[in-house]
N, C-alpha and C positions, 0 to 999 in steps of 0.2 A: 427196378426203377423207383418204384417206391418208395420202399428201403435207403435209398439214396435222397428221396427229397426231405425221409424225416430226419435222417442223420444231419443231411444239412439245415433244417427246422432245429434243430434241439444244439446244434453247434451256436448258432445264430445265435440262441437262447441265451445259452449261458456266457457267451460276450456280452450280451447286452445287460446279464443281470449284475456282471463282474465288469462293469464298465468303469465302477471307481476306479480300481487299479492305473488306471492308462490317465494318468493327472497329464502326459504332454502330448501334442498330436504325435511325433515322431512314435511312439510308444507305440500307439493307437495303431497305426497306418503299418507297422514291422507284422503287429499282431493279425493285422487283416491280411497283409501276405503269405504268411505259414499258413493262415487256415485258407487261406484262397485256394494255395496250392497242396493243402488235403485234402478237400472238401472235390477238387476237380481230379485227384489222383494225379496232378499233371511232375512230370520228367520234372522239369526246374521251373523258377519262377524269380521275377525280376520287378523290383520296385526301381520306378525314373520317379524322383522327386523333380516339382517343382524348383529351379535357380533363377536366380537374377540377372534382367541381363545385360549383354558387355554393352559399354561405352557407343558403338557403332551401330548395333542394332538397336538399342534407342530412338535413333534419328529418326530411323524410321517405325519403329514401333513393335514390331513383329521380327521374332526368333525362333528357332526350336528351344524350349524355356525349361529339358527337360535332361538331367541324367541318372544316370545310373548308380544307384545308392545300394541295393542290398540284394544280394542273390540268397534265393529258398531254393535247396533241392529235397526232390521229392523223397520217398519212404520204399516204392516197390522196386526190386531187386532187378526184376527183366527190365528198367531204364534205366539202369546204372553206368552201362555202355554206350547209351545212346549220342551221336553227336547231336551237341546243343545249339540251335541258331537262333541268335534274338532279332527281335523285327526291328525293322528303321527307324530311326527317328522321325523321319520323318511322317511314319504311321501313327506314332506314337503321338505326334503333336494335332495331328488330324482326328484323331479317338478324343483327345481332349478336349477339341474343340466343337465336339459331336456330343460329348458329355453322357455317351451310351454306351454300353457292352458292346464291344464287337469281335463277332466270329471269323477271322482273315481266311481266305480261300486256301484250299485244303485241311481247312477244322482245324489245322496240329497250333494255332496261334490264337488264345485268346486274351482279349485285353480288356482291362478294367478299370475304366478312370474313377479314381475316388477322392469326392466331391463333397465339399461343405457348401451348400445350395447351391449356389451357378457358377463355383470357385472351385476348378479342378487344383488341387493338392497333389495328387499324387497319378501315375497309371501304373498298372501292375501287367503284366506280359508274361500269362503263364504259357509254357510248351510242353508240346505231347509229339512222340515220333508217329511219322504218318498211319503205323498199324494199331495205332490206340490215337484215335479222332476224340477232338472234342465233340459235344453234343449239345439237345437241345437243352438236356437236363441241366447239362455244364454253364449254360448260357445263364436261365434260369436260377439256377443259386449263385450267379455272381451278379447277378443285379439283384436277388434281394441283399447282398453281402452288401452292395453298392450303397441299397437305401438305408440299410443302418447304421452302416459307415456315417455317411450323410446326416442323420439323426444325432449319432454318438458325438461326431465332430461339433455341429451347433450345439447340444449343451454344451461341449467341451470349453469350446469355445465364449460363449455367454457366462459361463462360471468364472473364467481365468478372467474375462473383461470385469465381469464387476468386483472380483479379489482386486484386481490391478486399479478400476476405479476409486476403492477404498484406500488402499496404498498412497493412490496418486493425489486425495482430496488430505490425505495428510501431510503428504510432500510440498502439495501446491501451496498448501496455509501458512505454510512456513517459510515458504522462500516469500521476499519482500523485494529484492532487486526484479526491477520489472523486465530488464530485457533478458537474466538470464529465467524468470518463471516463463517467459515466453516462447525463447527456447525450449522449454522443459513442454510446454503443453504442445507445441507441434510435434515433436519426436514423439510424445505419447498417441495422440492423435493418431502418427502414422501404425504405430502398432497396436496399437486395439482393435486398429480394423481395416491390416496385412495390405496399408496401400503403400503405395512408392514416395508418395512426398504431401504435404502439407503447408497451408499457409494458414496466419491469421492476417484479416485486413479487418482495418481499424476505421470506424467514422471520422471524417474530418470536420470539427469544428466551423462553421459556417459556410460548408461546402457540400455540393453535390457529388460526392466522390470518396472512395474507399482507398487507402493507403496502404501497402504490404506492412506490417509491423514486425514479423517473423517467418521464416521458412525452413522446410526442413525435404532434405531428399535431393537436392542441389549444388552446385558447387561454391566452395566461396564466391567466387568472383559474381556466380549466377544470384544469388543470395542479397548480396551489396547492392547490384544492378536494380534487385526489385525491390527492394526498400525506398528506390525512386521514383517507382513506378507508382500512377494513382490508377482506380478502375472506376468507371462512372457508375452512379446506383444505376439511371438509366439505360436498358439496354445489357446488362452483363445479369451471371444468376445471383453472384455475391447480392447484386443491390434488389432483385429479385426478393431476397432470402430477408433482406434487413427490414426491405419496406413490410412484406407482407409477417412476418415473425415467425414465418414457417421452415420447416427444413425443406431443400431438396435434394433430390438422386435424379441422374440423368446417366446413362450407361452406355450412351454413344452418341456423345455433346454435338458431332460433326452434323447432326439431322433436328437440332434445335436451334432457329435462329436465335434463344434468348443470349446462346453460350460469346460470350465473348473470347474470341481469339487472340484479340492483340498481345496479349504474355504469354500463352503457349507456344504461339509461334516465333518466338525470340528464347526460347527455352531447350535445355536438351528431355526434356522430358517433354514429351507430346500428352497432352491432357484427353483421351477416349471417354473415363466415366469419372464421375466425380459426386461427393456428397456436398452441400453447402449448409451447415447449421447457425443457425441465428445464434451472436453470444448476447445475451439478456442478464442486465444485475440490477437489482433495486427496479423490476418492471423498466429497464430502459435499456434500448438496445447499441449497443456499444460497437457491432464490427460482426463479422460472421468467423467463423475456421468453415475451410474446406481440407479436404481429403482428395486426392487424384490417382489413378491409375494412366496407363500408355495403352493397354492391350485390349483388346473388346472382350477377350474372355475372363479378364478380371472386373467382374460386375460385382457391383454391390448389392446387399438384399437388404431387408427390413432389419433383420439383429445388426447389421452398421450402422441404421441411421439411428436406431434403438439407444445404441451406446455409445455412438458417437454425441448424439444431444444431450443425454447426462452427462454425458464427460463437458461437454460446452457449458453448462449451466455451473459446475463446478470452476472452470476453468473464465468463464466471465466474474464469478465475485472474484477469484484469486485478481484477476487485470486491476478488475477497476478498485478493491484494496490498496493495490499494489500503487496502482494510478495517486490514488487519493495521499499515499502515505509520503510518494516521490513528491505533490506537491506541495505535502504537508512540510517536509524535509527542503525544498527550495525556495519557499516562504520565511524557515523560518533561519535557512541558509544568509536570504536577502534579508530579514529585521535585524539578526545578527550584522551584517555587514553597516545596513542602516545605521544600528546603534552604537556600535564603533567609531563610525564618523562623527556621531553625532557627539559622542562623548569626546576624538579628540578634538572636534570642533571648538566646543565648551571649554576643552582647557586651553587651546590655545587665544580662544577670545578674553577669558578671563586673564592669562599671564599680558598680552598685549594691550586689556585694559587698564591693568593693577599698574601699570608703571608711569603710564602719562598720569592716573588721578594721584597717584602720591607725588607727583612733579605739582599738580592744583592744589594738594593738601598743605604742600609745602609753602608754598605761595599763598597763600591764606593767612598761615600765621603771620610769614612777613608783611602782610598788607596788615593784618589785624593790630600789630605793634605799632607798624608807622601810623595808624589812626585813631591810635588809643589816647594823644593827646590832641586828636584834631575833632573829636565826637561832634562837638558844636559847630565846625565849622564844614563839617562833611556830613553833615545825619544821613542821607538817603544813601551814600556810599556802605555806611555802616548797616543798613538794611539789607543793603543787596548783597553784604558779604557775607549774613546771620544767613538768609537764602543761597547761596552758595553752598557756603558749611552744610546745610541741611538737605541738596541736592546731592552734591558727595557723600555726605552720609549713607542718603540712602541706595546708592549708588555701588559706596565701600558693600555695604550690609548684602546686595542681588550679588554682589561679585564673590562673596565670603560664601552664601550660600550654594554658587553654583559650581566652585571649588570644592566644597565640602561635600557633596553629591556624587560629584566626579570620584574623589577620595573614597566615598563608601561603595559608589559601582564597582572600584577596579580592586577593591580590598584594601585600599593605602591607610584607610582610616586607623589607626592604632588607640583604643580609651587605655587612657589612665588612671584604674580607677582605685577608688580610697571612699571611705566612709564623711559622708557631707550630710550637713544640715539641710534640708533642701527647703524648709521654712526661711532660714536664711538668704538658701539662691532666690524664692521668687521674691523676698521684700528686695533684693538688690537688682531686680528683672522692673519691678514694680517702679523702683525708683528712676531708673531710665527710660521709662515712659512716663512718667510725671509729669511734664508738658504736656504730654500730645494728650492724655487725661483730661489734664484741664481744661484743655485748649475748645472740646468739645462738650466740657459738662457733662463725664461721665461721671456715675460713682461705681466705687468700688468696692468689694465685703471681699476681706479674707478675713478667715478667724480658722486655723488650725484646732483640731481636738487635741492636739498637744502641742510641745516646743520642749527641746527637741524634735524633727524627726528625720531618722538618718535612713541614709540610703546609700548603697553601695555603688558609684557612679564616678564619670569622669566629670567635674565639676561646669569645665568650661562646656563642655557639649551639651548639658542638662540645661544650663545657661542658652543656649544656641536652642533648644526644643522648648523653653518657655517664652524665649523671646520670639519664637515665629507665632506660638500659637497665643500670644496678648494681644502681639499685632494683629493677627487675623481677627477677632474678638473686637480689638479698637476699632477696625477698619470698616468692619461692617454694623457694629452698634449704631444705630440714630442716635445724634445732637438727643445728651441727657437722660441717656439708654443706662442700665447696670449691667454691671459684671460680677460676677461672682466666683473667686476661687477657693475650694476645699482640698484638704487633704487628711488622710485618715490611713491606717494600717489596714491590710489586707491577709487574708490567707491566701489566694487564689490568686494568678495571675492574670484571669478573665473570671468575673462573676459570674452565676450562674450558668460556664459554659461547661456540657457534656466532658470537653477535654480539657478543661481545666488544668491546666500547670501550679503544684503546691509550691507555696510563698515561705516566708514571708516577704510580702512584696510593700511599697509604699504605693496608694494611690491619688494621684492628681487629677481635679478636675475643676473644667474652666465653665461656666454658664456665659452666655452673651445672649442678651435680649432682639440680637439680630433679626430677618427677612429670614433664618433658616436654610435649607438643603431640600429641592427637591428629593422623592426617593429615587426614582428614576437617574440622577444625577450623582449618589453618594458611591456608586464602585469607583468611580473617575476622580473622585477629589484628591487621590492620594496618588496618582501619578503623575510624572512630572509635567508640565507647563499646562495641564488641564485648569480649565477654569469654570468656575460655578454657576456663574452667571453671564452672560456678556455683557449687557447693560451694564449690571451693577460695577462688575471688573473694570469697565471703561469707566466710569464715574469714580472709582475708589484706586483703579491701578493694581500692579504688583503683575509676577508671571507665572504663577500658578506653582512655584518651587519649597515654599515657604511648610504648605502638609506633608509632601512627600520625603522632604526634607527632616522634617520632627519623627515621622513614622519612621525612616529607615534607621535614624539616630536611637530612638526609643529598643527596636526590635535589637541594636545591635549592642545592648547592655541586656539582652537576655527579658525588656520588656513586652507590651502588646499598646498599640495605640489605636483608640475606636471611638465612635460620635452615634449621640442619642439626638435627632435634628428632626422637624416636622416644618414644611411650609409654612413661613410665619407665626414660628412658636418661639425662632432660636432654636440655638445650637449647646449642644456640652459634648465636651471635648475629652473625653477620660487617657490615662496612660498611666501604667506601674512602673515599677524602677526597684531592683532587688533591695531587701534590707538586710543587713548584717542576722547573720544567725545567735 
């Protein structure tokens, strides 16, 4: 007798010290049936695995959940003959459910449910012909065979979850489409911790109530259904789990008022135990994932809600990433769409303006001739037609710019470029402001450090970036203000910047003794219809096109266009322009 409990002591041993071996439960559970059935000397022996079960026993919840997977025969010679009879199933499902060693009356039947905590796995069903009984011994080494099974199984298990968790926080990071990561984390959910089905439900947005986002262990049609369905925080465990930010396990829902029935009972899966873990990202809690079982003997224990909650905490940054980046992406779906309209907006406002004002243009001059011998007899007609001209002008000029905007957004812009004096362009820039110069008593300083100076450029557009940025300058100068324009050779395309672009480049710059640029206001100045100031804008006009206009013109000869401005110091205006090599 002895002799027998140490043989079964030092068998025991050495499974448990050779346990790496057995990396999958199936391995595990083969190995603890041959030595069940040496260790009891028993005729044969029979491993019933755990199955899933059918469609109809669902309903109601309860099956015999068990068949027959691997027969052991024994080693001694006098039961070689013996006939074999295996016990019932429905013995077999009752030992399960008792989660004990049981001795079957007449000894010759004994059975072994082998159990990863309160989750029977497998039963084993060793036989012995009536003239060789089981015993007490027998009993005895297959329930410690039981608990190290038991042992073996939860690290087993605990290892493969958190290899799988590691797996899965890389799988998860990388998937970006939200409903199929959400997919991905319920099916994992259900397998990490061997339950039948899963959901994540999601916080709603100024509501008291949780929404299915994903499910897993259901049927299509069941799936769709609950994606309609909402769950009140109140009253159900999900909202239980959110308010308080704890997990919970409940292992036979039907004896807790908190559990909410209304979706189980419209489900083919009957809900018995269930986990519900809080998903949390950025400290904020976002929705729960649950896990469900049907059968009271599929309980959960600590190692589920263990690595269930890790898995959620992974599985909430992946959402709310996922969340952020979807409406990072339909934001910038909708500015796209925005700006599309807005641009053909623009060009169709400008072709629809462009044709009636050269219909005004036209008729100008004809007025202009008919009263070029009547001056004396018409004076204030000839006034209002100098104002006219100068209203079309500036009219022509918004409509010119806002075309030519259009033209650089959609790439139409084509330079043509050739080597120009650009001392030249601004006295010819210079000279077409000549009035409006005087008109307000500014003065003016250019004095180039040379003359020549050439710049590799499309003439007219260089023309178009000097002419916005004088006016700007003139517009906001005070009655008797200077202005100052320089220009000089560069190496750099930006002076003292870090990434400097090597030149040679020519650089232009305009000083105006202006009101200045807030700093708070200067990222804005160069996008389209932003405006500086309000006040001032309303007093001086224009539509905020005239910078963003010179900057995109500037960048797309290969230059850089940028402003030195302090509240009430005035403005300088800098911009390069390549020069021949």
């Amino acid at each position: 007798m002895l002799k027998r409990q140490i043989n079964a002591q030092q068998a025991l041993l050495r499974l448990s010290v050779h346990s790496g071996r057995y990396t999958r439960k199936m391995l595990l559970l083969r190995e603890a049936g041959s030595m069940a059935v040496n260790l009891t000397d028993a005729a044969v022996g029979y491993l019933y695995l755990r199955s899933g079960a059918d469609p109809a026993s669902k309903l109601i919840g309860e099956t015999p959940h068990y068949r027959e997977a691997f027969r052991f025969d024994g080693k001694r010679a006098d039961q070689s003959s013996v006939t074999v009879e295996s016990a019932p199933l429905e013995l077999i499902e009752a030992v399960s459910k008792r989660r004990e060693v049981a001795l079957l009356p007449g000894n010759t039947h004994l059975l072994v449910p082998l159990r990863r905590h309160h989750k029977v796995m497998a039963v084993l069903d060793l036989y012995r012909p009536t003239k060789y009984p089981f015993d007490a011994i027998d009993v005895q080494n297959m329930t410690d065979l039981a608990l190290l099974i038991d042992s073996l199984l939860k690290n087993q298990h605990m290892i493969a979850a958190h290899s799988a968790l590691t797996d899965l926080a890389q799988d998860l990071s990388a998937e970006l489409d939200l409903s199929v990561l959400m997919d991905k984390i319920v099916r994992a959910a259900s397998d990490i911790t061997t339950s039948q089905a899963s959901s994540i439900l999601l916080l709603q947005p100024g509501e008291d109530s949780l929404r299915f986002a994903a499910a897993y262990g259901l049927s299509d049609a069941e799936r769709e259904t609950l994606r309609r369905w909402t769950v009140p925080i109140q009253g159900s465990g999900a909202g239980l789990v959110v308010t308080n930010r704890q997990p919970l396990v409940n292992n036979n829902v039907m004896r807790n008022s908190r559990f909410y029935s209304g979706v189980s009972d419209n489900l083919s899966v009957k809900t018995r135990s269930l986990i519900a873990v809080p998903l949390i990202a950025q400290d904020e809690v976002i929705g729960a994932l649950e896990v469900v079982n049907q059968r009271y003997d599929d309980e959960f224990d600590s190692d589920d809600v263990t690595i269930l909650s890790l898995f959620a905490t992974q599985a909430a940054t992946a959402i709310q990433n996922a969340r952020l980046l979807a409406d990072k992406q339909a934001s910038l779906i909708e500015l796209n769409r925005l700006e599309q309209r807005k641009s053909q907006f623009i060009a169709l406002v400008s072709h629809e303006l462009r044709t009636p004002l050269n219909l005004v243009s036209g008729y100008q001059v004809v007025l202009r001739e008919n009263l070029k011998d009547a001056a004396d007899t018409y004076p204030d007609a000839l006034d209002s037609l100098d104002h006219l001209e100068k209203a079309t002008g500036r009219l022509t000029s918004l409509i010119t710019n806002i075309t030519s905007m259009y033209n650089l957004e959609t790439g139409r812009t084509q330079l043509m470029l050739e080597e120009r004096d650009l001392v030249e362009i601004v006295e010819k820039v210079l000279g077409e402001h000549r009035q409006w110069i005087q008109t307000k008593g500014l003065v003016i300083s250019f004095a180039p450090v040379a003359r020549p100076l050439h710049a590799v450029c499309d003439a007219l557009e260089v023309n178009r970036i000097l002419d916005n940025l004088l006016s700007n300058a003139i517009k906001f100068t005070p009655e008797g203000g200077k202005i100052t324009i320089s220009m000089m050779p560069v190496e750099a395309r930006v002076r003292g910047a870090d990434n400097a672009v090597k030149g040679p480049f020519i650089q232009v710059a305009i000083t105006d003794t202006g009101p200045g640029i807030d700093q708070l206001q200067l990222e804005s100045i160069f996008q389209r219809f932003a405006q500086v100031d309000n006040h001032l804008n309303r007093l001086q006009g224009g539509m905020g096109l005239g910078l963003p206009l010179a900057k995109a013109l500037v960048e797309k000869h290969g230059g850089e266009l940028w402003v030195y401005t302090a509240r009430g110091r005035g403005s300088t205006f800098y911009f390069t322009l390549p020069a021949p090599t």
